[in-house]
C-alpha positions in Angstrom: 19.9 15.7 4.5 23.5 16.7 3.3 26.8 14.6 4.2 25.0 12.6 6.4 27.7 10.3 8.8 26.9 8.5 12.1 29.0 5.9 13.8 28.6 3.9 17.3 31.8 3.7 18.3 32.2 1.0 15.3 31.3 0.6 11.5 29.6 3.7 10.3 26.0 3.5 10.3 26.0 6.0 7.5 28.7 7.9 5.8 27.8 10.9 3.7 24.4 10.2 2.9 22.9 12.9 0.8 18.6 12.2 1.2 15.8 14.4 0.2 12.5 14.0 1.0 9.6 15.8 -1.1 6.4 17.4 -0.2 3.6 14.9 -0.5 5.9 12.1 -0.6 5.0 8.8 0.2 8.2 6.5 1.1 8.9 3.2 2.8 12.0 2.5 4.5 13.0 -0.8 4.4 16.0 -2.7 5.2 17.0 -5.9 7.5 16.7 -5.7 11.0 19.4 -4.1 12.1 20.8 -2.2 9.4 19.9 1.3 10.9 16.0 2.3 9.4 15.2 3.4 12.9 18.1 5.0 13.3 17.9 7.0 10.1 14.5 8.3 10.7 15.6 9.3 14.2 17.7 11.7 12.8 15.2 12.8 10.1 13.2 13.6 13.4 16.2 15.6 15.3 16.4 12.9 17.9 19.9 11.4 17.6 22.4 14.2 16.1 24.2 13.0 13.2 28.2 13.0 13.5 28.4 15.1 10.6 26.5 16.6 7.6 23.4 19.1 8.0 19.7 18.9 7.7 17.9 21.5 6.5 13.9 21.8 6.7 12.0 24.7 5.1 10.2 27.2 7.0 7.3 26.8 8.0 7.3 23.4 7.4 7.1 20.7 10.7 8.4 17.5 11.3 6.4 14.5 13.5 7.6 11.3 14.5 5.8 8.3 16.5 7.7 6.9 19.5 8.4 3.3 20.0 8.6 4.1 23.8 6.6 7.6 24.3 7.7 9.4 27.3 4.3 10.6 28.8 6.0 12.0 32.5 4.0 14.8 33.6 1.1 13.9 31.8 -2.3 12.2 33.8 -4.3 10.4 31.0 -3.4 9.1 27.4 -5.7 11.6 26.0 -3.7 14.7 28.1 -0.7 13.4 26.5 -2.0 13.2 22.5 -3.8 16.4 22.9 -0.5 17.8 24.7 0.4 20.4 21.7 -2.9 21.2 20.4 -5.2 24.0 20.8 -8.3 24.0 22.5 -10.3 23.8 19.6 -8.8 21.1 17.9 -9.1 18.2 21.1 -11.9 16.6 18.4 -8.7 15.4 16.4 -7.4 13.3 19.0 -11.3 12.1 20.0 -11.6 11.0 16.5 -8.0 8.8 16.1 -9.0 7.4 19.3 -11.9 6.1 18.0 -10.5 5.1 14.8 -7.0 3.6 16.7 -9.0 2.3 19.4 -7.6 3.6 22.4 -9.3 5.3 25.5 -8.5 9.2 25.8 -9.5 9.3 29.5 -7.2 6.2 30.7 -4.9 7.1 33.1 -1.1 7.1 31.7 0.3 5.0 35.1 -1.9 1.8 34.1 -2.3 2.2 30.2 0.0 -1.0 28.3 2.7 -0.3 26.5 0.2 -1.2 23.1 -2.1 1.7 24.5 0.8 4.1 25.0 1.7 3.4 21.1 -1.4 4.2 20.2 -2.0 7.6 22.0 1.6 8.4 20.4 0.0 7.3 17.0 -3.2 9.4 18.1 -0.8 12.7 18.7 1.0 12.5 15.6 -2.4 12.1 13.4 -4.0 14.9 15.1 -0.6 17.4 14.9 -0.9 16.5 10.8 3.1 17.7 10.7 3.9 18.4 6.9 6.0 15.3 7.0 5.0 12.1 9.3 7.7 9.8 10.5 5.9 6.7 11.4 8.1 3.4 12.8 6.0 0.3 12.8 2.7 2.1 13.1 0.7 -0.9 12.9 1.9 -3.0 15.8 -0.7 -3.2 18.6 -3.0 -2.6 16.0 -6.0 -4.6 14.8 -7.0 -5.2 11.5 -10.0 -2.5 12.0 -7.6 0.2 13.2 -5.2 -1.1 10.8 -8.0 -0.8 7.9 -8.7 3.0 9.1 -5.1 4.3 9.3 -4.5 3.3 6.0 -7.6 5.6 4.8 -6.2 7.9 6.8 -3.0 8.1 5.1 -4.1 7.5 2.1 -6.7 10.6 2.4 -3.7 13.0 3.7 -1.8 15.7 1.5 1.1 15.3 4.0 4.2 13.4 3.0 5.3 10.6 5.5 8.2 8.0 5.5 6.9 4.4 6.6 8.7 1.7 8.6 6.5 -1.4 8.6 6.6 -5.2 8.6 2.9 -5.6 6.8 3.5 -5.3 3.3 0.0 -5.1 2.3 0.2 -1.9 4.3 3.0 -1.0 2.7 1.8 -2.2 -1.2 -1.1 -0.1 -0.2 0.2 3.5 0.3 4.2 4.0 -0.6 5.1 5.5 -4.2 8.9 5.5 -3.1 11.2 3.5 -1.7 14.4 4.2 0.5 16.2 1.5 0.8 18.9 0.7 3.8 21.5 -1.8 2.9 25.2 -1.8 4.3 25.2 2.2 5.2 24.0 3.2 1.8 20.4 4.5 1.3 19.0 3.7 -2.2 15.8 5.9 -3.1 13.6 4.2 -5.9 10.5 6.4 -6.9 8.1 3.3 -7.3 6.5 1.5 -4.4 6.8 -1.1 -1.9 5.3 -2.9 -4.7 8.5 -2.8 -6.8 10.7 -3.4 -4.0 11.4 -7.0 -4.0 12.6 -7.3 -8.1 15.1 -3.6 -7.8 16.4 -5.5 -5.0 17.4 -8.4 -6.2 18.2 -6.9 -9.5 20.9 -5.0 -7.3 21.8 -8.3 -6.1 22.2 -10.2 -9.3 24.4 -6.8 -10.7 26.6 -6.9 -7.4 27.1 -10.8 -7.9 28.1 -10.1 -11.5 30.6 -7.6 -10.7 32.0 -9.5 -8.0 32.0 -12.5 -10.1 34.1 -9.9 -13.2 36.2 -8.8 -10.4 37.4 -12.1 -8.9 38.0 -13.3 -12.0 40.5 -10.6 -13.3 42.2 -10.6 -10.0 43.0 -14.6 -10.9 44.4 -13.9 -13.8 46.4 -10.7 -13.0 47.7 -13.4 -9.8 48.6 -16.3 -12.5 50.7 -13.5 -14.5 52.5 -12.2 -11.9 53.4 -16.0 -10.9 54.0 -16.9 -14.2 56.0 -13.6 -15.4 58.1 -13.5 -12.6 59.5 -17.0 -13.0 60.1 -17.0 -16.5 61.2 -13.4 -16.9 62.7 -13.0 -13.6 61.9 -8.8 -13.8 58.4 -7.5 -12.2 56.4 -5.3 -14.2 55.9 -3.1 -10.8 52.6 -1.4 -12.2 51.3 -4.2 -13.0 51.7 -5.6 -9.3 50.2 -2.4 -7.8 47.3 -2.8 -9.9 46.5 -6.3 -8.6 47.1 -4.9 -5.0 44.9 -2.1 -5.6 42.0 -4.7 -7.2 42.4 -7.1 -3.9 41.9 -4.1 -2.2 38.6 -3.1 -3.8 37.5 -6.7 -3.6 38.5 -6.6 0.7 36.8 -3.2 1.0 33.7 -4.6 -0.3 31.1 -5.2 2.6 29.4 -8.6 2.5 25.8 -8.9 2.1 23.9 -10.0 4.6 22.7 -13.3 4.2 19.7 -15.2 5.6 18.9 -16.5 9.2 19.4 -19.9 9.3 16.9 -20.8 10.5 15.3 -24.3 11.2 12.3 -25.6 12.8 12.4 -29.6 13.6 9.4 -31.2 14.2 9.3 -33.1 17.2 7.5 -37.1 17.6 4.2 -37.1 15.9 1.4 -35.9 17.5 -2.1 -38.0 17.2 -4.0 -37.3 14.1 -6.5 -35.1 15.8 -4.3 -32.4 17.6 -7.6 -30.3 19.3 -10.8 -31.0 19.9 -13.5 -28.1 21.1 -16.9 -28.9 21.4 -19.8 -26.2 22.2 -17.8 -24.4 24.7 -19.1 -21.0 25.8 -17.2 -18.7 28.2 -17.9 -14.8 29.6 -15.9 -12.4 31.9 -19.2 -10.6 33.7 -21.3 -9.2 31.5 -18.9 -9.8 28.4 -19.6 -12.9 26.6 -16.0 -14.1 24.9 -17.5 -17.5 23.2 -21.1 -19.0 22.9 -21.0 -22.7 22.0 -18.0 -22.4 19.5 -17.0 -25.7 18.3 -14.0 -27.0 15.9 -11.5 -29.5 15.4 -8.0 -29.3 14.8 -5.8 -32.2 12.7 -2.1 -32.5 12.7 -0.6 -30.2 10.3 -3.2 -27.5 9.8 -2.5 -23.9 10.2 -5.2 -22.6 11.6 -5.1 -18.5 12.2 -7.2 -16.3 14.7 -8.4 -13.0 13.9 -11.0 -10.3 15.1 -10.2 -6.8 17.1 -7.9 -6.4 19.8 -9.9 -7.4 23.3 -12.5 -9.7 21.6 -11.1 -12.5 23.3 -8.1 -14.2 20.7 -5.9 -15.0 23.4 -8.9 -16.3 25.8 -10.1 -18.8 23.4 -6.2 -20.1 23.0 -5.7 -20.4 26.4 -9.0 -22.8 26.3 -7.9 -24.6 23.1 -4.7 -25.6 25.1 -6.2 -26.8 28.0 -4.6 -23.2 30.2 -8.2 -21.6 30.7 -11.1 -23.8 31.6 -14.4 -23.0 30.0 -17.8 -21.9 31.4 -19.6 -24.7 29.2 -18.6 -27.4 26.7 -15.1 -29.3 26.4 -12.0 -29.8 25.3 -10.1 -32.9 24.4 -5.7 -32.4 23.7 -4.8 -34.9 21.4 -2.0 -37.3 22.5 2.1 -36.5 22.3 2.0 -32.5 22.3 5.4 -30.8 22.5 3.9 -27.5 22.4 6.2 -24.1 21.6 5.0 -20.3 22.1 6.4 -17.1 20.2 5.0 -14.1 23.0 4.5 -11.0 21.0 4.9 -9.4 24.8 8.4 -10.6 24.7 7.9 -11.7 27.8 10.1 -14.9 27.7 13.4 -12.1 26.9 15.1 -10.4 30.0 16.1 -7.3 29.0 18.5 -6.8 31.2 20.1 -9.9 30.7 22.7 -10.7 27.6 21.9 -12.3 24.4 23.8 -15.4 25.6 22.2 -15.2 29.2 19.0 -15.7 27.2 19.8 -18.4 25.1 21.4 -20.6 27.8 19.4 -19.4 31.3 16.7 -22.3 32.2 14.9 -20.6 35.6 12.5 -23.3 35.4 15.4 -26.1 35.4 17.6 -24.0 37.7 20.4 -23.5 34.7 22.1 -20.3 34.7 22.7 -18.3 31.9 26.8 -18.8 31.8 27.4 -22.1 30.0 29.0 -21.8 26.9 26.7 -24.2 25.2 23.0 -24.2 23.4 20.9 -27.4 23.2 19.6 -27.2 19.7 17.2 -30.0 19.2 18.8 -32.0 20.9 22.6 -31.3 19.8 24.8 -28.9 21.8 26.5 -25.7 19.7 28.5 -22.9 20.8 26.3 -19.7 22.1 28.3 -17.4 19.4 27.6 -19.9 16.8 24.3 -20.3 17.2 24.0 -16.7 17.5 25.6 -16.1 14.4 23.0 -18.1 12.6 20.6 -15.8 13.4 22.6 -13.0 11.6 24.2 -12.0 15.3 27.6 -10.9 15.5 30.2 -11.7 18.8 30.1 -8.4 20.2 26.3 -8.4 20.3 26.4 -11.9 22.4 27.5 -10.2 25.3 25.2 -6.5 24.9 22.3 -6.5 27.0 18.6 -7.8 25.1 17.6 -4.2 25.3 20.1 -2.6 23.4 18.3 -4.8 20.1 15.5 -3.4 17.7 12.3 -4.8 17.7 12.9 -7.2 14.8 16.5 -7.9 16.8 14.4 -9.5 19.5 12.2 -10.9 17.6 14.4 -12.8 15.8 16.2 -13.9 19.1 12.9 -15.3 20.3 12.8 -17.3 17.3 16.1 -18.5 18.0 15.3 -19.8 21.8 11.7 -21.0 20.1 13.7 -23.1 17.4 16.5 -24.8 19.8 13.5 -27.2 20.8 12.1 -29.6 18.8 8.1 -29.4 18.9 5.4 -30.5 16.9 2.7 -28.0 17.8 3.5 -23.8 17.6 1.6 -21.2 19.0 2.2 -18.2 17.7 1.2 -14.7 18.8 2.3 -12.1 16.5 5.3 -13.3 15.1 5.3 -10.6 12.8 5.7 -7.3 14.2 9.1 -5.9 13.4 10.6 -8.7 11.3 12.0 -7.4 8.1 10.8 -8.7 4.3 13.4 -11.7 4.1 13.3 -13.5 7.2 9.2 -13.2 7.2 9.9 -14.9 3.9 12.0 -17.7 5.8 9.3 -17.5 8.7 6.9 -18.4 5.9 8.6 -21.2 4.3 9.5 -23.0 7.5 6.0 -23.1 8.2 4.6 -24.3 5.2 8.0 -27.4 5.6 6.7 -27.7 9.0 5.6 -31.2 10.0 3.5 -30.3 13.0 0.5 -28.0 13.9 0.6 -23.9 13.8 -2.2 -21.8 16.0 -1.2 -18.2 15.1 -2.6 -14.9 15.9 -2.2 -12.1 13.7 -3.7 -8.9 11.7 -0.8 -9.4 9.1 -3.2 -9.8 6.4 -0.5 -11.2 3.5 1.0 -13.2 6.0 -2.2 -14.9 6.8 -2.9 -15.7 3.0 0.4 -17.2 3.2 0.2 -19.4 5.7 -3.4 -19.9 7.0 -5.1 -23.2 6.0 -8.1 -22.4 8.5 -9.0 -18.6 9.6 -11.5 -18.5 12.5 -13.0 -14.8 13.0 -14.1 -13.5 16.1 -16.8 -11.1 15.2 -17.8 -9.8 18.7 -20.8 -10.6 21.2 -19.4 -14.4 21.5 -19.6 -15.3 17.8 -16.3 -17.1 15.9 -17.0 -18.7 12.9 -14.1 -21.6 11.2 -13.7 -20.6 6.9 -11.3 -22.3 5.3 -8.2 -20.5 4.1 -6.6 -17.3 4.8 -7.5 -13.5 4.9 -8.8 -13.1 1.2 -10.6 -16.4 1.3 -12.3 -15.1 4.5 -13.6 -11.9 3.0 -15.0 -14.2 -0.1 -17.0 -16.6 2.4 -18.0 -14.6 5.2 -21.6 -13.2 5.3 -22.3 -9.3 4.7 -23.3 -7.8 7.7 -27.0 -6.7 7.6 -27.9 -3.7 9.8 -28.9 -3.3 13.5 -32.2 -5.7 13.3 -29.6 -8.5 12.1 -27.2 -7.9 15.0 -29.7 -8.1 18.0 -31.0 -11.0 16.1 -27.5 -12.5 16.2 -27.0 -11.6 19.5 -30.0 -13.6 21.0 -29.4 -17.0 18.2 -26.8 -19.4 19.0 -24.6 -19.0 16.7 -24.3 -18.9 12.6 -23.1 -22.3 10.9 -19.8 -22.5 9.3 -19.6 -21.2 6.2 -18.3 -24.1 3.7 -16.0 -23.3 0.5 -17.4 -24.1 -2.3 -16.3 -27.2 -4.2 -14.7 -25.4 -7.1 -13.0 -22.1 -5.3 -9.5 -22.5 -4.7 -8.3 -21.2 -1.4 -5.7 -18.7 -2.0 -2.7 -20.9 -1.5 -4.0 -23.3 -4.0 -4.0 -20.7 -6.9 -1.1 -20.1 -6.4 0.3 -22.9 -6.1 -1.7 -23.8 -9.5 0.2 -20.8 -11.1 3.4 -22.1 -9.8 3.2 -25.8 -11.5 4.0 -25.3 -14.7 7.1 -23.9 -14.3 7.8 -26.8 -12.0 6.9 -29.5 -14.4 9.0 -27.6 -17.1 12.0 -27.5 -14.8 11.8 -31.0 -13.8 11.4 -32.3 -17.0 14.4 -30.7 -18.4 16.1 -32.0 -15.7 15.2 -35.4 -16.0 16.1 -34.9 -19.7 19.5 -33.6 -19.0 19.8 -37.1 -17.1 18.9 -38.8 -19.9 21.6 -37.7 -22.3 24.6 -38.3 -19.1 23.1 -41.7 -18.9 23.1 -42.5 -22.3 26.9 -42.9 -22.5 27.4 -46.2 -22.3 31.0 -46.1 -20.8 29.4 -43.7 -17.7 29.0 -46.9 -15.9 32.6 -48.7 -16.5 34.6 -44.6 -16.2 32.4 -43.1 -13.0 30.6 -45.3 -11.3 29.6 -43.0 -8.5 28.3 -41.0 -10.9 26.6 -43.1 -12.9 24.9 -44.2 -9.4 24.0 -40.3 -8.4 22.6 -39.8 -11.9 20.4 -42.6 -11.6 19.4 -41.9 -7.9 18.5 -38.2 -8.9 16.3 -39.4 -12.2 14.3 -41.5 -10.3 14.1 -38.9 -7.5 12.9 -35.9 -10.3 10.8 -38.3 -12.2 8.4 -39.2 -9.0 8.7 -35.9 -8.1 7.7 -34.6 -11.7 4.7 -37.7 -11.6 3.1 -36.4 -8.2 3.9 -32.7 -9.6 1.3 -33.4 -12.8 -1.3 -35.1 -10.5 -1.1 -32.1 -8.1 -1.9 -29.9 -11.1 -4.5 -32.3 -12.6 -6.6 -32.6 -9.3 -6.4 -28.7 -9.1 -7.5 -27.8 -12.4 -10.7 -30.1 -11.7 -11.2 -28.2 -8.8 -10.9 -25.2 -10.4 -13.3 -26.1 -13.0 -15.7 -27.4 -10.5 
């Protein structure tokens, strides 16, 4: 790609982007939501013609790319449509990645779900083994099996591919580049996804510094010109031009992007025990979902489900909220629930509609969608202000939902999700297209969070993360409760022993729940044990710096309100500091069994 420039009737998207992309190469593309990855690689794909600047691929060589939205007009089943530019002898390609992806060749296109269609788009582009793959969020729709055998997949091919994805153990997994969108500039690293977070903020902390050189100069070129003017009444007119031309550069300087703000509130406390399921069974037919599953869920744990798509995740949370009744057993709600749902459908969004029709449109209260006015927890703010703290922009307000990427709208579901407080959040897929920083936010307001999380989700690092509690639904109406996340899951769960063991299984109630042992640390707790020492350093050189402004013994008589601050914020760091060094203490024992 040569001279590379593409505007939308605004800000360029990109402007003279020079990009090449090598044979065998293995690249993510990352960037905020928003900033134009899709974009990009739909012109790597010859889909949306640059408006200038030329693209040049060898001969010989071909070029793939997965639709979001596949058209499959004209064609009668999901298998006609992957195997549409094969030849005969190669239809075993597309049997094989449906097996692998999971999707059915012979369902027909008019009733297949918009997950299915991804996958038979997927399916076509893994059979058709272009020299280079353009793959956008490959692994949404996707369960952790399928996810599992597209990265051997990948990882097995001699073709290159570029990668837009929100899992970064996907990502950590197969890139050896990096491109890297940020304010109509592509960056190319040749290390990983690995690397990506420290080069970025590296670039950060470089930009700051300049910024911070340039300000600085342009102050003291303005106190000259003040300065020299009055005393010497004459201008030095190259110097003046020189301090126009630096407030230029600083003006021409696009702002970074900073973070959603985003908040979550925690509504009144629920009771102590949030759910309660005890030996409940339920089957569809033939297909058993659950057989006698039973747990218990207290205020404040994060509890995630996993298993393969179909096994019955969202069946057994309808249950656990009291939406889908049981064939056997119970289930007791505990008292107070203010309960919130993220739909990875998207379903609560009308497309059609505008941003601001969605944030302020009640159908079930009968509120249109034209006041100009959000409750947020509680507290009206402006549409557009609210809007902009979730990194939207006025003109968007007014654009239609559908004009947004995926990680747009998903970040606009999280704003109508966090305008009510709650203290319970059910949470299906909150991941899929949500770029590296605000899954970093997501994460943190979640671990903050003062209420109960059920999640859903085959975002393996995000479920270390977060998960206190992982229940896996392993098929044939087993789920079995382990403590922790994705990791800690793998380390409990029992090895799977051959056909004998699984009609066994099938006929037994279920397995018992596998307990942690004593002395293993769940994966949040190492590293939360790797992160204490730094802690207690930084806290007590804090409370030393205290020390030595207290110890003046005219602070009190000269600043009393600071004398008072100082004293509030050494108390403050020293229990902090005490409970700090008891975390640490009681997880060392642990540790050490």
């Amino acid at each position: 790609m040569s001279g590379i420039s593409l505007t939308f009737g605004g800000d360029p998207v990109f402007s003279d982007l020079d990009l090449v992309v090598q044979p065998g190469d293995r690249v993510a593309l990352v960037g905020r939501n928003g900033s134009g990855k899709s974009t990009l690689m739909k012109v790597m794909a010859g889909l949306v013609e640059a408006d200038a600047g030329s693209i040049v691929i060898p001969p010989g060589n071909s070029v793939g790319y997965m639709e979001q939205d596949p058209k499959m007009e004209g064609f009668a089943t999901l298998g006609d449509f992957a195997a549409s530019e094969l030849e005969p002898g190669e239809l075993y390609k597309v049997e094989r990645a449906g097996e692998g992806l999971k999707f059915d060749p012979a369902r027909p296109v008019e009733t297949a779900s918009g997950g299915e269609r991804r996958r038979a788009a997927l399916a076509k582009l893994m059979a058709e083994a272009p020299e280079l793959m353009l793959l956008d969020e490959p692994t949404n729709h996707l369960d952790i099996e399928a996810i599992s055998w597209l990265e051997s997949e990948l990882a097995a091919t001699r073709a290159a591919f570029v990668l837009i994805s929100h899992d970064r153990a996907f990502l950590r997994a197969l890139t050896r580049a990096t491109l890297w969108v940020d304010r109509g500039q592509v960056r190319r690293q040749d290390k990983g996804f690995e690397h990506f977070e420290a080069w970025r903020d590296k670039v950060w902390e470089d930009e700051d510094m300049q910024r911070h050189k340039l300000n600085r100069l342009i102050k003291s070129e303005s106190r000259w010109a003040v300065e020299g003017i009055s005393a010497r009444r004459k201008r030095n007119m190259g110097r003046v031009r020189a301090l126009q031309d630096l407030k230029s550069e600083r003006a021409s300087q696009i702002k970074r992007q900073g973070a959603a703000a985003m908040e979550l509130e925690a509504g009144p406390k629920s009771g102590r025990k949030v759910i309660e399921a005890e030996g409940i069974a339920k089957s569809f037919g033939d297909k058993q979902i659950l057989n006698h599953f039973s747990l218990t869920v207290q205020r404040g744990e994060r509890v995630a489900f996993v298993g393969p798509n179909g096994v019955g995740k969202t069946t057994l949370l309808k249950m656990l909220l009291g939406q889908e009744t049981p064939d056997e057993g119970t289930v007791k709600l505990g008292t107070n629930l203010e309960i919130a749902v993220f739909d990875q459908t998207r379903d609560q969004l009308d497309g059609d509609s505008s941003l601001w029709e969605n944030l302020t449109a009640d159908p079930l209260m009968g509120v249109s969608g034209k006041a100009d006015q959000v409750m947020v927890r509680g507290q009206p703010k402006h549409v557009v202000g609210y809007l902009k703290e979730f990194l939207f922009d006025e003109r968007q307000a007014r654009a239609p939902v559908r004009s947004l990427s995926g990680g747009e709208k998903a970040r606009l579901l999280l704003a109508k999700l966090m305008a009510r407080s709650s203290n319970m959040l059910v949470l299906d897929e909150p991941t899929n297209d949500l770029d590296v920083e605000t899954l970093d936010l997501l994460q943190e307001l979640l671990d903050a969070y003062d209420g109960t999380v059920l999640l859903v989700s085959h975002d393996r690092d995000f479920l270390d993360r977060v998960a206190t509690t992982t229940v896996a639904m392993e098929g044939q109406g087993q789920a079995t409760a382990y403590a922790g996340g994705w990791s800690d899951y793998l380390a409990q769960r029992a090895p799977v022993e051959g056909p004998e063991k699984v009609e066994k299984t099938k006929a037994s109630k279920p397995k018992p729940k596998v307990e942690t042992p004593k002395e293993a640390l769940s994966f949040k707790e190492k590293h939360r044990l790797e992160a204490l020492p730094d802690e207690i350093d930084r806290l007590e050189k804090e409370i030393a710096k205290l020390e030595e402004l207290m110890a003046d013994p005219e602070l009190f008589t000269r600043e009393p309100v600071k004398f008072k601050k100082a004293t509030e914020a050494l108390v403050e760091r020293q229990e902090k500091l005490a409970a700090s060094e008891e975390e640490w203490l009681l997880l060392e024992e642990k540790a050490a069994g």
